[in-house]
C-alpha positions in Angstrom: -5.5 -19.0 16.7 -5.7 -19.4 20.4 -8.9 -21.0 21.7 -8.5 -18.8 25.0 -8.9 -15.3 22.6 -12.3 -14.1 22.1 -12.3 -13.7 17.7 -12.4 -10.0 17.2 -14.5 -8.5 15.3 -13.0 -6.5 12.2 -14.1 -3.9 9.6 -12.3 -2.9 6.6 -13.0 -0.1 5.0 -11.6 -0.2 1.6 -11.5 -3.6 -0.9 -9.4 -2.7 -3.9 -6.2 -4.6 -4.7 -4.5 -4.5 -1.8 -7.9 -4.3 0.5 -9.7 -7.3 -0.8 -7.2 -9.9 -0.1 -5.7 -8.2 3.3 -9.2 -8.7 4.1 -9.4 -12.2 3.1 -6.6 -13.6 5.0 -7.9 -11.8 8.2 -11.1 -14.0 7.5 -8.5 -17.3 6.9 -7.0 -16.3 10.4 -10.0 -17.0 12.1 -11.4 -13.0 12.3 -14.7 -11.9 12.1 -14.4 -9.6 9.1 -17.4 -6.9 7.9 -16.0 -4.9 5.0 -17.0 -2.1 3.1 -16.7 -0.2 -0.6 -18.6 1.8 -2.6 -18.4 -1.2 -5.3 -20.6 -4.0 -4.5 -18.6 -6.1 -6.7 -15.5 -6.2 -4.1 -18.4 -6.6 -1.0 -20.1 -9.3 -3.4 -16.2 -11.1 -3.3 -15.9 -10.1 0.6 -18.7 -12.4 0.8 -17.9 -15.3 -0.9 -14.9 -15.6 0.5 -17.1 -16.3 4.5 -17.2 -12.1 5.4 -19.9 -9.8 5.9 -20.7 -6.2 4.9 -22.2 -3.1 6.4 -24.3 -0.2 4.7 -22.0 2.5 5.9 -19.1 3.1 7.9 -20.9 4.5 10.6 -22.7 1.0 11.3 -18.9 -0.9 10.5 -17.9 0.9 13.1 -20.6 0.5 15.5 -19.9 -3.1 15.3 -16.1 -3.5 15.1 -13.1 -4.1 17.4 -10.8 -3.0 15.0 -11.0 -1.5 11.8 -8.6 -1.2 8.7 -8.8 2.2 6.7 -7.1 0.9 2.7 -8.2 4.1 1.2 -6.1 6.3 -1.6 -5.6 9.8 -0.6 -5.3 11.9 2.8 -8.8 13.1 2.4 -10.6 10.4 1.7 -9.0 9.0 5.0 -10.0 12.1 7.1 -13.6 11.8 5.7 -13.6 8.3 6.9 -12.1 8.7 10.0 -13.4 12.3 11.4 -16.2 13.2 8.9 -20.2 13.7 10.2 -20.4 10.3 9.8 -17.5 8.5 10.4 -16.0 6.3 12.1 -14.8 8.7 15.2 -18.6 9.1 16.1 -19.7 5.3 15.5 -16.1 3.7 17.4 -16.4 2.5 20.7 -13.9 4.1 23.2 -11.3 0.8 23.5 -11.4 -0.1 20.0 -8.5 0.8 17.7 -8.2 2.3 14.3 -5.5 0.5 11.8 -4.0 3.0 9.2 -2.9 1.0 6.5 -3.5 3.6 3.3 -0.6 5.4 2.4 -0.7 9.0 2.6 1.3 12.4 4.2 2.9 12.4 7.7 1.1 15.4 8.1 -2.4 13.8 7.0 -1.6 11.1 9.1 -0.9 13.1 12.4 -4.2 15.3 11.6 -6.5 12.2 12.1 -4.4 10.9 15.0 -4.4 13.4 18.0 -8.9 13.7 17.9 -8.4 9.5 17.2 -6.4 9.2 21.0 -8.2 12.0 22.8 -11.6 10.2 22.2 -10.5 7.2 23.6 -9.8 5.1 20.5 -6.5 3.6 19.6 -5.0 4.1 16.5 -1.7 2.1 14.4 -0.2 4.0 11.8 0.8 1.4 9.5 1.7 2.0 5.6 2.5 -1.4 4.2 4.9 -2.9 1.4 5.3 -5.9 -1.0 2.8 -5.1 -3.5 -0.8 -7.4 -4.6 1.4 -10.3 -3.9 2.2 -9.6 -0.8 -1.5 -8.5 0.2 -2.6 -11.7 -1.1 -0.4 -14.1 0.4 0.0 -12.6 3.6 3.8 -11.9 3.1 3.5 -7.5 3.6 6.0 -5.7 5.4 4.3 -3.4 7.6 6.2 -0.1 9.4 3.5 0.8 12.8 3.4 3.6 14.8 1.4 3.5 17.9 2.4 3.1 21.4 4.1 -0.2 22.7 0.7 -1.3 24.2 -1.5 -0.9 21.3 1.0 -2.1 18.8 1.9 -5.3 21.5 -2.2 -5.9 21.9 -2.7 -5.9 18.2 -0.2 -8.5 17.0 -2.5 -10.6 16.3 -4.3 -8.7 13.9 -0.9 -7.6 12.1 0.2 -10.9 11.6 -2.9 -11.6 10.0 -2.3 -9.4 7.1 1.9 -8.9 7.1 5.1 -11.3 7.8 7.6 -8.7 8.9 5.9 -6.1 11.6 8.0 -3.4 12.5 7.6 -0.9 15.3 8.6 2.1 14.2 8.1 4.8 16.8 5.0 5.8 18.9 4.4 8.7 17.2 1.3 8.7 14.7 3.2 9.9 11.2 6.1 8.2 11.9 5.0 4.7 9.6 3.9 7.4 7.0 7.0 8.9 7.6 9.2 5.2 6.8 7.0 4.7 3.7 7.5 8.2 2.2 11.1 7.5 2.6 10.8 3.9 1.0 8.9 5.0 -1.9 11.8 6.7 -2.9 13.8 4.1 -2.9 11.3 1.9 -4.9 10.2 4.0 -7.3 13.9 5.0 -8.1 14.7 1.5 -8.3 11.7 1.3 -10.8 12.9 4.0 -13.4 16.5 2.7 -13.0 15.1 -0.9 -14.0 12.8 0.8 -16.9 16.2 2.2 -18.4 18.4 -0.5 -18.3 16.6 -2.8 -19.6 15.8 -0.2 -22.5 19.4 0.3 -22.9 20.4 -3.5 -22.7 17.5 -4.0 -25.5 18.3 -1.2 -27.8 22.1 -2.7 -27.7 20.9 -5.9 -28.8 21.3 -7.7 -25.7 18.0 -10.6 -25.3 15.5 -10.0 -22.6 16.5 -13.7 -21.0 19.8 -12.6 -21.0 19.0 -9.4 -18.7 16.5 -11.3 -16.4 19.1 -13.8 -15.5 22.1 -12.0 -15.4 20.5 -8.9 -13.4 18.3 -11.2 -11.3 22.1 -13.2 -10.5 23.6 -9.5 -9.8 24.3 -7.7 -6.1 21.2 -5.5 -6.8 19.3 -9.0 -8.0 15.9 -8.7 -5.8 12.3 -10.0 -5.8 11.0 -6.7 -7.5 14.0 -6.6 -10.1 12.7 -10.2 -11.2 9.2 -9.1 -11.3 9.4 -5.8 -12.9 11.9 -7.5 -15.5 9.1 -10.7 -16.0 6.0 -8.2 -16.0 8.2 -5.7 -18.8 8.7 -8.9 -21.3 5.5 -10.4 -21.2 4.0 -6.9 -21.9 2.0 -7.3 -18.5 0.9 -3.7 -18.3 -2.7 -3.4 -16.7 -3.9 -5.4 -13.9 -1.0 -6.4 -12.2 -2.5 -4.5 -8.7 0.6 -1.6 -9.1 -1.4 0.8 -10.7 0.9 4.1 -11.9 -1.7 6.5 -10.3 -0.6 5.0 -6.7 3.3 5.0 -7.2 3.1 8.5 -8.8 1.1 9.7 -5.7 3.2 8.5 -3.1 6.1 9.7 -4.9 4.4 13.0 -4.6 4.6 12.0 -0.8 8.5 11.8 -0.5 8.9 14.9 -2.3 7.2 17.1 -0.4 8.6 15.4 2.5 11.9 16.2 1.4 10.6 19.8 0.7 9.9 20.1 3.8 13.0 18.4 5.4 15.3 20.5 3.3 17.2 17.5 1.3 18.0 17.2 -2.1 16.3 14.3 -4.1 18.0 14.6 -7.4 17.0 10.8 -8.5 13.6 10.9 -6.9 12.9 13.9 -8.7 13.5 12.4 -11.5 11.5 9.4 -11.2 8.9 12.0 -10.0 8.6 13.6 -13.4 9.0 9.9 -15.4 6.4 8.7 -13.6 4.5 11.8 -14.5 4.6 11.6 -18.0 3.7 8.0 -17.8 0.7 8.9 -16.0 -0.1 11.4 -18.8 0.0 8.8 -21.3 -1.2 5.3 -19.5 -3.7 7.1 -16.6 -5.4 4.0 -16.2 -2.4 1.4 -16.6 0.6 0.1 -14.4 4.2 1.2 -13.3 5.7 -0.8 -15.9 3.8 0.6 -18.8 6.3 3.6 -18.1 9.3 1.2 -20.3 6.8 2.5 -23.5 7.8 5.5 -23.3 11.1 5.1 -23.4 10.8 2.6 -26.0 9.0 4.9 -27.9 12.3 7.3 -27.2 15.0 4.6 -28.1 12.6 3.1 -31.0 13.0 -0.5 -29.5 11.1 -3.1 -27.4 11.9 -5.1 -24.5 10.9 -8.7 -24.9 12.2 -11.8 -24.0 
């Protein structure tokens, strides 16, 4: 960090599996970093790891430059952001508000245009690559501010993501990307789920699949580590919880709803992931491959 920078002082509102370790490597970039959760388990590890943590988001944002908002749904981020006591009321004008939860365009946009007009900045920034990514500093991050705010803010970004993308100035527009994304991903997922069913059912060894896919044109990082997670029967705790995947596929269909396009294999992944969810609530994405286990009465293992 550059000596000549003042450290800014950042909240972060929200410490779950993605939150906690964003937070963290804020804190290992030389921040000033006061988070806080309703679970004083995740401020207890916001602690030990050299942060601090406030009693409420109105005194966070009293005392912050910046603050993150790492929350699950649309209304929890409105309540956060515009609620009696949130952080709209407590911001100085200057400071700058970083979307990072995932939620509708429209949810997005609603928060916005009362953010700018009170003199606060605001980055609507979704983010990608998963608990690993959160935790090693590696996330892919689509923004939408304007040039100026996203430019003064780099700083901050980097601190969390590797590849930092400006993708309009428009707030909505990074929900907009991720809703998109999420439709490739969680398509990818349900594709991955069945083939390696098929391959299993066939006879065909787990190794064999994770090489040979893994060595294939559509051979990516989240092939390898759906297929690794799947064999060693990894299916709670991994940080990709079903309840987040199935809600942001919820997202891109409405979007497409509302864009008038036909999502024949999102749709479909829609309503796996929903009966996944109806049998492993509390479990992750790749718990889905049960169920269709369950269907082709096999098991894929290594």
């Amino acid at each position: 960090m550059p000596e000549n920078r003042p450290v800014k002082r950042i909240g972060f509102i929200g410490l779950g599996d993605m939150g906690l370790p964003m937070a963290q490597n804020l804190i290992k970039a030389g921040f000033e970093v006061c988070g806080f959760d309703l679970r004083t388990e995740r401020l207890d590890l916001l602690k030990k790891a050299g942060g601090l943590s406030a009693n409420s988001i109105s005194e966070l944002g009293k005392s912050s430059d910046v603050v993150f908002v790492m929350v699950m749904t649309g209304k929890q981020v409105s309540e956060i952001i515009l609620g009696d006591n949130g952080l709209l009321k407590s911001m100085h004008q200057g400071s700058a508000i970083i979307l990072s939860s995932t939620i509708a365009p429209l949810d997005a946009r609603e928060v916005g245009d009362p953010v700018l007009k009170a003199g606060i900045k605001i980055i609507d920034t979704p983010v990608s690559g998963g608990k690993s990514g959160a935790e090693n500093g590696s996330l892919t991050m689509m923004a939408a501010a304007s040039k100026k705010t996203f430019d003064e803010h780099q700083d901050v970004l980097k601190g969390v993501g590797e590849k930092i993308f400006h993708v309009g100035e428009e707030i909505g527009m990074g929900q907009t990307v991720k809703a998109a994304l999420q439709a490739l991903i969680g398509s990818t997922f349900t594709a991955i789920f069945e083939s390696l069913v098929l391959g299993a059912k066939a006879g065909v060894r787990g190794e064999v699949m994770h090489e040979v896919f893994g060595a294939s044109g559509v051979g990516s990082p989240l092939l390898k580590n759906c297929s690794k997670l799947i064999m060693d029967r990894a299916f709670k705790g991994t940080g990709s919880q079903i309840q987040t995947m199935y809600k942001d596929l919820g997202i891109s269909m409405d979007m497409a709803k509302q864009n008038g396009v036909a999502m024949f294999t999102t749709a479909a992944a829609y309503e796996l992931f929903q009966s996944g969810i109806s049998l492993f609530p509390d479990e992750d994405n790749w718990s889905i491959v049960r169920l269709l286990e369950q269907i082709a009465d096999t098991e894929v293992k290594w």
